[in-house]
C-alpha positions in Angstrom: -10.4 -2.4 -20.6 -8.5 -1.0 -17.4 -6.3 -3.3 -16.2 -5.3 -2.7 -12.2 -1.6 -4.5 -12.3 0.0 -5.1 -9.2 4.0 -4.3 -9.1 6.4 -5.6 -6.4 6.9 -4.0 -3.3 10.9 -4.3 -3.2 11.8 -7.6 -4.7 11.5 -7.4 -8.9 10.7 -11.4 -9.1 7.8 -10.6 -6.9 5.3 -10.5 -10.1 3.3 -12.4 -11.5 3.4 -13.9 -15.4 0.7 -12.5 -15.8 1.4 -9.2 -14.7 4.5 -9.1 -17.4 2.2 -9.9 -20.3 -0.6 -7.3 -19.7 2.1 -4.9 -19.2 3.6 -6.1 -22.6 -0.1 -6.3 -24.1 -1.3 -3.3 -23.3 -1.7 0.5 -25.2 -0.1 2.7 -22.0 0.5 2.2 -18.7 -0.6 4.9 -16.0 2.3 5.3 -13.5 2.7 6.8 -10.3 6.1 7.8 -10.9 7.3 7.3 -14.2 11.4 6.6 -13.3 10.1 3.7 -10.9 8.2 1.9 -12.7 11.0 2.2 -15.6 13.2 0.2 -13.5 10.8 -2.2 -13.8 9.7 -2.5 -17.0 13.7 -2.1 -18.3 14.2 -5.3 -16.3 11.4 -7.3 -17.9 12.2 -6.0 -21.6 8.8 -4.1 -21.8 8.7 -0.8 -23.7 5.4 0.1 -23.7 4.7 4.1 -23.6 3.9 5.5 -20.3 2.5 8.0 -18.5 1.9 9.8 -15.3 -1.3 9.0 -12.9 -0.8 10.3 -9.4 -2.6 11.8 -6.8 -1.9 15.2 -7.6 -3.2 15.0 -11.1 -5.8 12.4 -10.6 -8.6 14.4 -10.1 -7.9 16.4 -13.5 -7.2 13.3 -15.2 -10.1 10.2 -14.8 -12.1 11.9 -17.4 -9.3 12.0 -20.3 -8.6 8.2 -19.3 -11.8 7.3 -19.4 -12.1 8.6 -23.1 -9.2 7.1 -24.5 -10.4 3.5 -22.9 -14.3 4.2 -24.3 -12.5 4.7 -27.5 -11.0 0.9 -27.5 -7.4 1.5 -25.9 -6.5 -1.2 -23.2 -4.4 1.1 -20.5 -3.2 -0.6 -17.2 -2.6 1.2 -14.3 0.3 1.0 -11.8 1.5 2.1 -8.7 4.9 2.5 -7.3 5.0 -0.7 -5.4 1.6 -2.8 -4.4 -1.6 -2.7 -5.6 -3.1 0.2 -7.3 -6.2 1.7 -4.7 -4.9 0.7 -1.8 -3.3 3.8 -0.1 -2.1 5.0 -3.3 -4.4 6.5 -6.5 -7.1 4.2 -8.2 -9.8 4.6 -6.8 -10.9 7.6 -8.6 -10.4 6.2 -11.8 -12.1 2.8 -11.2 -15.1 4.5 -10.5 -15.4 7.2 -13.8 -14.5 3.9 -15.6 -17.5 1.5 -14.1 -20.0 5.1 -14.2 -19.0 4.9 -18.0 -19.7 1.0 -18.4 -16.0 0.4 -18.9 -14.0 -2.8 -18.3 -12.1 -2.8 -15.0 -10.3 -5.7 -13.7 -7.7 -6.3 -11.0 -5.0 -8.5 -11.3 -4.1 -10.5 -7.9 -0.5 -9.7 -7.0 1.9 -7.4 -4.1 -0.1 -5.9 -1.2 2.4 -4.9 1.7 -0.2 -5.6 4.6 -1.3 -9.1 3.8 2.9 -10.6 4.7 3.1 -8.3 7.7 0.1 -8.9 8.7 0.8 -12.7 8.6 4.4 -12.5 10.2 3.0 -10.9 13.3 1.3 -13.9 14.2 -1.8 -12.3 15.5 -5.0 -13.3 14.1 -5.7 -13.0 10.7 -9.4 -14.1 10.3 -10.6 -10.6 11.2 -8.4 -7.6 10.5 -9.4 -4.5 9.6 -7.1 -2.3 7.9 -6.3 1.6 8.6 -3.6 2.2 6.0 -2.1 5.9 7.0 -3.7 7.7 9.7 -4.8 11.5 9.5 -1.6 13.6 10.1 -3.3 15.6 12.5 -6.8 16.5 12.2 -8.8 13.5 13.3 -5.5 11.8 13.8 -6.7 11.6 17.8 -10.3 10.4 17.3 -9.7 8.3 15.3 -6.9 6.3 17.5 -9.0 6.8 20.8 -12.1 5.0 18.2 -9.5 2.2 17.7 -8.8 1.8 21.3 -11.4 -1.0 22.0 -11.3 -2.3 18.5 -10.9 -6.4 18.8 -9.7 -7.3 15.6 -5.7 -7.1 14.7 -5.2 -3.4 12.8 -3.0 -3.1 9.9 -1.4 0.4 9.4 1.2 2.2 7.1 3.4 4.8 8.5 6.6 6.8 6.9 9.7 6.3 8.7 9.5 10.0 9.4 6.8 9.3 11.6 6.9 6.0 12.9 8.0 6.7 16.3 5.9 9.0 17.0 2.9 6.9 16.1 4.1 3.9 17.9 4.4 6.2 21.0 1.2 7.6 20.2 -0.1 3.9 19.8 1.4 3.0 23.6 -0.5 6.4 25.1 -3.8 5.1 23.8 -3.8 1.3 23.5 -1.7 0.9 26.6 2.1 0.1 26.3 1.6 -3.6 26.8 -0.5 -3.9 23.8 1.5 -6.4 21.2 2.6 -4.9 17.9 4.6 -6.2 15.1 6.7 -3.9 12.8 7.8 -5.1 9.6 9.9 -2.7 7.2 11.3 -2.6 3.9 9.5 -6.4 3.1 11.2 -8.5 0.4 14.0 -6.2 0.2 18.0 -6.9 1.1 17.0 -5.7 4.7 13.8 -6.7 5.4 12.6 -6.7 9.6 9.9 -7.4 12.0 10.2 -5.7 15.2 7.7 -7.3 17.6 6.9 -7.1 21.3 5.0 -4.7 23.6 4.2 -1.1 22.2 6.8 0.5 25.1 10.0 -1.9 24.4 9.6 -1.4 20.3 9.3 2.0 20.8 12.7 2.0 22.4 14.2 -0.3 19.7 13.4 2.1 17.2 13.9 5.3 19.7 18.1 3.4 19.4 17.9 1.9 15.7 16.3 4.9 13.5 13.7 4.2 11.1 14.4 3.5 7.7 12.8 2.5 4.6 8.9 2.0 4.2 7.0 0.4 7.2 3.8 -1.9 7.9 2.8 -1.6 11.9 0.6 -4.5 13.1 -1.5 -4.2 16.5 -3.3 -6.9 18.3 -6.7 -6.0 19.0 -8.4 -5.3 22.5 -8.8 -7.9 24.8 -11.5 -5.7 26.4 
């Protein structure tokens, strides 16, 4: 069985009982990054062995995984906050594992979008989510494809670049379009920024970005 176990995004009580006891249960856990997740499992007492899983050794790695679980082991996988798959590694290994007939299940738990998305206050019965946009090739297209799109987008963005994309955002959706910023969620300094595209690019143009960030955009009106 592979276990996909959710792990807080800032906030250590943001887990699940669950969660705690697979973690306990299980033969290994896969880790993004090894020193994170020991932070967490030192806090909840858990000394199960790990090991790394992360995007640079994926590739190489699904088929030894998927070995060891045909061969009875009960491994979870974990990322360094959130849910495993969803703009961090997973997905690679969830598929060798179901091509093999292997166990997979996903444990409900952290996803960074889904409190952003409902802070902004824009509709949440139809979202679609981008997660990171291409750095630059197809980084354009793909915004100018967005444009007209009517449901509320979800994005992720580094604070290295999240000025830049919110100007980006104002050139192509129009500066008027509503957006809601939310960074470093369920930590000591959690924020949402919201407003038009132009006056929260200048709040972040005076107030430099820190920590990890969700952007939220209304959709068209068009």
């Amino acid at each position: 069985m592979l276990y996909l176990v959710p792990t807080p995004i800032g906030n250590l009580e943001d887990i699940t009982l669950r969660a705690v006891r697979v973690l306990r249960e299980v033969d290994l856990v896969l880790a993004e990054d090894t020193r994170t997740t020991a932070v967490l499992l030192r806090h909840y007492e858990i000394s199960t062995p790990m090991r790394s899983h992360h995007k640079f050794n994926e590739h190489a790695a699904v088929g030894g995984v998927a070995r060891e679980l045909s061969s009875g082991r009960k491994i979870a996988l974990v990322s360094d906050a959130g849910t495993p798959g969803i703009s961090d590694p997973g997905f690679l290994l969830v598929r060798e594992c179901l091509a093999a007939g292997i166990e997979v299940e996903c444990l409900p738990g952290a996803t960074a979008f889904v409190p952003a998305l409902v802070d902004s206050g824009f509709p949440t019965e139809r979202f679609c989510f981008e997660g990171f946009l291409p750095i630059k090739k197809g980084r354009s297209s793909r915004l100018q494809m967005l444009a007209a799109e009517p449901r509320t987008m979800v994005f992720y963005e580094s604070p290295f670049r999240v000025v830049r994309t919110l100007e980006q955002f104002a050139e192509v959706f129009g500066g008027q379009r509503q957006v809601s910023v939310s960074r470093e969620l369920s930590k000591k300094f959690e924020q949402t920024v919201r407003g038009a595209l132009v006056d929260v690019v200048g709040h972040f143009r005076e107030h430099p970005p820190k920590g990890e960030f969700v952007i939220v955009v209304r959709g068209s009106d068009e």
